[in-house]
C-alpha positions as CSV (number, residue, x, y, z in Angstrom):
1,X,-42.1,-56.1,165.1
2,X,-45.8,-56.8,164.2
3,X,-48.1,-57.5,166.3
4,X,-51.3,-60.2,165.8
5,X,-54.0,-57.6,165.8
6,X,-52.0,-55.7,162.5
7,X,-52.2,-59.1,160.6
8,X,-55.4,-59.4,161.8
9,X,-56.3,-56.1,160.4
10,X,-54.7,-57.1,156.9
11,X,-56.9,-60.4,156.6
12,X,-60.4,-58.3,157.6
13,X,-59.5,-55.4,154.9
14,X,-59.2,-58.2,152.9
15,X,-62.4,-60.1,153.6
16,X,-64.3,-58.1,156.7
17,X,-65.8,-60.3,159.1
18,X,-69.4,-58.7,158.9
19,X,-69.5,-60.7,155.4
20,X,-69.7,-64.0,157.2
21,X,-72.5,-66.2,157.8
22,X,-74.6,-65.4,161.2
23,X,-73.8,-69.3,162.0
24,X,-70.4,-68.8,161.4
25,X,-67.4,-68.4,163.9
26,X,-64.5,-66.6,162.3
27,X,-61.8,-64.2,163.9
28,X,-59.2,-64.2,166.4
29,X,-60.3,-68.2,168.3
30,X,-57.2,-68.3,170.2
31,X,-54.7,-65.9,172.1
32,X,-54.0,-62.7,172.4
33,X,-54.4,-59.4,170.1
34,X,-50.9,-57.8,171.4
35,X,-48.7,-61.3,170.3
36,X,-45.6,-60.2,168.5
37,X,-45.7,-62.8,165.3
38,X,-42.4,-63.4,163.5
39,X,-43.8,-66.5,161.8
40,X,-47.2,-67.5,160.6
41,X,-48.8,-70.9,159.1
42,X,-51.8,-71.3,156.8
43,X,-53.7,-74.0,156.5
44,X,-57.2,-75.5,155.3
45,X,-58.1,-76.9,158.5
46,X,-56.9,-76.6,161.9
47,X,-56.6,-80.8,162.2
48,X,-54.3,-82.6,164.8
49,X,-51.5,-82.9,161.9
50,X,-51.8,-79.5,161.5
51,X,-51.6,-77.9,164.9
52,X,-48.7,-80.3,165.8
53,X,-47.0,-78.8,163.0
54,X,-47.6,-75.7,164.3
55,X,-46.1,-76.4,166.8
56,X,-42.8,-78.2,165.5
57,X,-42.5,-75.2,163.5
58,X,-42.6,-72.7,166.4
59,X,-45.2,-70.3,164.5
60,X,-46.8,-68.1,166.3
61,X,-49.9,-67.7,164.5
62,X,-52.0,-70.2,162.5
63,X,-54.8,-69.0,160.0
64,X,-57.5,-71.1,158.4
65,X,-60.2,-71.3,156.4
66,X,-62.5,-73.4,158.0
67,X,-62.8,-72.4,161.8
68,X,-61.6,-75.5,164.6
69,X,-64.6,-73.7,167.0
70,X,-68.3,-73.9,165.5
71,X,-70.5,-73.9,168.8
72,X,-70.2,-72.6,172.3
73,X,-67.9,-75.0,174.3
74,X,-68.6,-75.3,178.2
75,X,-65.3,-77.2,178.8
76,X,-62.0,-76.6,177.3
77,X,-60.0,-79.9,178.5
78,X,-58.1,-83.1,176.9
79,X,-61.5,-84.8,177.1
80,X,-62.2,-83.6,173.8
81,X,-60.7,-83.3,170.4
82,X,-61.3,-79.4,169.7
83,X,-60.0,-78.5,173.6
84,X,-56.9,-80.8,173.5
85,X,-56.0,-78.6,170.1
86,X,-56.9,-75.3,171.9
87,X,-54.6,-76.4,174.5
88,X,-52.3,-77.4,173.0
89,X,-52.5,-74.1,171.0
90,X,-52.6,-71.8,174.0
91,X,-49.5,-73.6,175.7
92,X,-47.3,-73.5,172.6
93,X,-48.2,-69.5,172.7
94,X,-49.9,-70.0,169.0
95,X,-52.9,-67.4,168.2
96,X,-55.3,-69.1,166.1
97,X,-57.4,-66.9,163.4
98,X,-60.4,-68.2,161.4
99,X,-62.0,-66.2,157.9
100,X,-64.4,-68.7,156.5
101,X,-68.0,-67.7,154.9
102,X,-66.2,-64.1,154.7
103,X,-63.8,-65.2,152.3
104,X,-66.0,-67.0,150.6
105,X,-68.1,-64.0,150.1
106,X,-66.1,-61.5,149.6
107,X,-61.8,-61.1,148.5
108,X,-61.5,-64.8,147.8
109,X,-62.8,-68.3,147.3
110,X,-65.4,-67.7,144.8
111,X,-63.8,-65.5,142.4
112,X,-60.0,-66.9,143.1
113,X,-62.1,-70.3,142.0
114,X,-63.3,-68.6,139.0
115,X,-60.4,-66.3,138.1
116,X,-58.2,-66.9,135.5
117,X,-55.7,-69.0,137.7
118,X,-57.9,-71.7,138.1
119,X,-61.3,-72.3,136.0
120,X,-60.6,-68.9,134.1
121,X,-64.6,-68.3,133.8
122,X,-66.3,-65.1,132.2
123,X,-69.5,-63.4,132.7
124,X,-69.1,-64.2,136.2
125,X,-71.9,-63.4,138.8
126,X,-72.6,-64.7,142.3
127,X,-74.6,-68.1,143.1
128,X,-75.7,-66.4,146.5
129,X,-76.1,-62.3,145.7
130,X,-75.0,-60.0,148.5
131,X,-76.3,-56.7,149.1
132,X,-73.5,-55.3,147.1
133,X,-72.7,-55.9,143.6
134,X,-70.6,-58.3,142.3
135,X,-70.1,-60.0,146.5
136,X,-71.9,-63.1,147.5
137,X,-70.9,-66.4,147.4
138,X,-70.4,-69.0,144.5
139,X,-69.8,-67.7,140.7
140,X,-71.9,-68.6,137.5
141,X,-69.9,-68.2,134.4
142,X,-69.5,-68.8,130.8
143,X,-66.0,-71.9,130.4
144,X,-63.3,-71.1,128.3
145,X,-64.8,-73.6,125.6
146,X,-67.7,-75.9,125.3
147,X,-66.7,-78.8,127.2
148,X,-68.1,-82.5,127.8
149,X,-69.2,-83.1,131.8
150,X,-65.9,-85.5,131.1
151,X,-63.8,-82.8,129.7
152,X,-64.4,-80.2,132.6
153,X,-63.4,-83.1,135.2
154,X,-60.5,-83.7,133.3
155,X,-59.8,-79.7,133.5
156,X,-60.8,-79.7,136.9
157,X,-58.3,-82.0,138.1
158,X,-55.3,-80.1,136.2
159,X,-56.3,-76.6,137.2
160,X,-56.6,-77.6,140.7
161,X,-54.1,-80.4,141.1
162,X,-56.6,-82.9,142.1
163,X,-56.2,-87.3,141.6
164,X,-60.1,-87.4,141.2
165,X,-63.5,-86.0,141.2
166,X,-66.8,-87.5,141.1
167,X,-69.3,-87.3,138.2
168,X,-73.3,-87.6,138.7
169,X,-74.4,-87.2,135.1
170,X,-77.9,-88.8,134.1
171,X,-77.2,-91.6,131.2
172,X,-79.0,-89.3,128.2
173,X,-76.8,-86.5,129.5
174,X,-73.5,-88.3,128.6
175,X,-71.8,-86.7,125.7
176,X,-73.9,-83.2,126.2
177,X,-71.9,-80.0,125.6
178,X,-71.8,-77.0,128.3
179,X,-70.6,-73.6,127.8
180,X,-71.1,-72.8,131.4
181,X,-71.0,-73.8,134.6
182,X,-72.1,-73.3,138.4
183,X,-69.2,-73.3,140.9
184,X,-69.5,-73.4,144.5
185,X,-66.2,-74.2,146.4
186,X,-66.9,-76.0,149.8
187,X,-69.9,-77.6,149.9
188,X,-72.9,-76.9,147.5
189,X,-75.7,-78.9,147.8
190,X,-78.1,-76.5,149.6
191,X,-77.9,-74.4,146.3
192,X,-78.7,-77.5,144.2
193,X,-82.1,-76.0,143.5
194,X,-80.9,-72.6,143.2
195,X,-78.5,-73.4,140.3
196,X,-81.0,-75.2,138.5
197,X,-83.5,-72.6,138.8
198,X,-81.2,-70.0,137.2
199,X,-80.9,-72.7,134.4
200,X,-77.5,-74.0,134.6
201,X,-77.2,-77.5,134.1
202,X,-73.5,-78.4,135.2
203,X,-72.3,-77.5,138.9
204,X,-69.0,-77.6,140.0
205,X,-69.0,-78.0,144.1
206,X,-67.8,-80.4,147.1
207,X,-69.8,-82.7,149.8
208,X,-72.7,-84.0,147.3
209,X,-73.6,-87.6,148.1
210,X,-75.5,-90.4,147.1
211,X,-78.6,-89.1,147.4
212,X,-78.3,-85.4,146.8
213,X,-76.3,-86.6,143.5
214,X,-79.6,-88.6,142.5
215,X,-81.9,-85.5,143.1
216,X,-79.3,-83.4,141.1
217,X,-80.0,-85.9,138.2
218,X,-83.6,-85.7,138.9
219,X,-83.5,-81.8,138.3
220,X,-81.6,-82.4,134.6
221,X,-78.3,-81.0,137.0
222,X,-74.8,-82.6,136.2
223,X,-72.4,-82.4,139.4
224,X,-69.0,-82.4,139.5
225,X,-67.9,-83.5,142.8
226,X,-64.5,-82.2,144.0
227,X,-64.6,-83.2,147.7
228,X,-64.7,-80.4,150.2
229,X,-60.7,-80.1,150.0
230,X,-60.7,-79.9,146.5
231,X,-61.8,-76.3,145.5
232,X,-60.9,-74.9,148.7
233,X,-57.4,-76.0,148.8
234,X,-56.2,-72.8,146.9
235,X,-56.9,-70.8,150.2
236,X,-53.6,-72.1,151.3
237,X,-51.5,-70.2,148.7
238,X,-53.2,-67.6,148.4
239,X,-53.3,-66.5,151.6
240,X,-49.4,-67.8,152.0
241,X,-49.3,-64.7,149.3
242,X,-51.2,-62.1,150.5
243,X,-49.2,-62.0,153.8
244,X,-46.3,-62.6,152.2
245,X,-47.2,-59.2,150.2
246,X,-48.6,-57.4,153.0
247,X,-46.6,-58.4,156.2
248,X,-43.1,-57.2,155.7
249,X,-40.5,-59.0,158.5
250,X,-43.0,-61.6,158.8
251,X,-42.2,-65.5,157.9
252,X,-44.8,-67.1,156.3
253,X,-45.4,-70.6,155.8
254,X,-47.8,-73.0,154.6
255,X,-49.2,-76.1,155.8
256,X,-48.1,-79.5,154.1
257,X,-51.6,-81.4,155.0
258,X,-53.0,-82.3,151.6
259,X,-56.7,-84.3,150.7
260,X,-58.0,-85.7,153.3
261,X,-60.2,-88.3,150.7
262,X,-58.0,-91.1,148.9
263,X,-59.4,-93.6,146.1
264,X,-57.7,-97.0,146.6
């Protein structure tokens, strides 16, 4: 028997909850600490497709990466999107657990991103520096080979199983050779400046836009756009593993919701 609060424990050795962002909402966002769990979803997102599957699958805890409650909520009713889900949550019995900009910082995102499952970077370092060493969020790091802007996007796409990204490259950049890279999983175009301050010229991220891509350009920056989904997909499994790993008796399963972003 284990109850929510153990699991719960597991996930904040794993990424503690002081790591997150002051504006952030992560940790237990629904039900009770003393739950007995037998069966547990992940998932990216806690969307309408994904808490009905919750509930079809009789799980009695769902974990996510990005948290379904942001700001302080005066009504919890069927009037609204997020309070039908938390409803619909609490009725089914489900506990609902969030670890966002924690595992981003810390135990996750960022160096699962750059690890050598995925982009297999070296001389990594943090985009964002914690206090500590070697925590923060983001990596900078040297590519496996020099690569094209187009040859990276093609990598990009196999490593993590993506149909498309975007490309904002400048036309005199076309054809230019990088040996490494910015990557920020999620979205990254607050650190735009950052990056190209610290004098890397190709940046790997999510959520750019028209006009963000432009000032990118502006700043001799080439952007990779993988969508929000895109780099931060890979929670899913991973997390699937480490409870897997760490939860003995426990059924874990993971969410079937895939990109949320099609090109037609």
């Amino acid at each position: 028997m284990v109850k929510c609060r153990e699991i719960i424990e597991r996930l904040e050795k794993l990424s503690p909850k002081n790591y997150a962002c002051d504006w952030d909402n992560v940790g237990l966002l629904v039900g009770r600490k003393e739950k007995e769990v037998h069966k547990v979803m992940v998932a990216l997102d806690a969307s309408c497709e994904v808490v009905k599957a919750a509930v079809e699958a009789k799980v009695d805890l769902l974990v996510t990466h990005h948290p379904m409650i942001f700001s302080g909520m005066k009504q919890i009713n069927e009037d609204s999107f997020t309070g039908e889900k938390i409803l619909t949550l609490a009725e089914n019995g489900i506990c609902y657990y969030a670890m966002h900009t924690n595992f981003d910082a810390v135990g996750g995102m960022a160096q699962l991103a750059a690890g050598e499952d995925y982009l297999s970077l070296t001389d990594t370092s943090p985009i964002e520096e914690g206090e500590e060493a070697g925590v923060g969020m983001g990596r900078y790091g040297k590519l496996p080979k020099p690569m094209t802007a187009e040859q990276v996007a093609v990598y990009v796409k196999e490593k993590f199983e993506l149909p498309f990204v975007m490309v904002y490259q400048a036309k005199n950049q076309r054809g230019k050779v990088f040996d490494r890279i910015a990557v920020m999983p999620g979205s990254g175009k607050s650190d735009k400046k950052l990056v190209a301050k610290n004098g890397y010229e190709l940046y790997l991220t999510g959520d750019f836009g028209h006009h963000d891509g432009l000032d990118a350009m502006d700043m001799g920056l080439t952007v990779i756009d993988a969508t929000h989904y895109g780099l931060e997909h890979i929670f899913v499994a991973f997390i699937r593993q480490y409870l897997e790993n760490t939860c003995q008796g426990v059924q874990v399963v993971a969410s079937d919701a895939t990109c949320p972003v099609q090109v037609l």
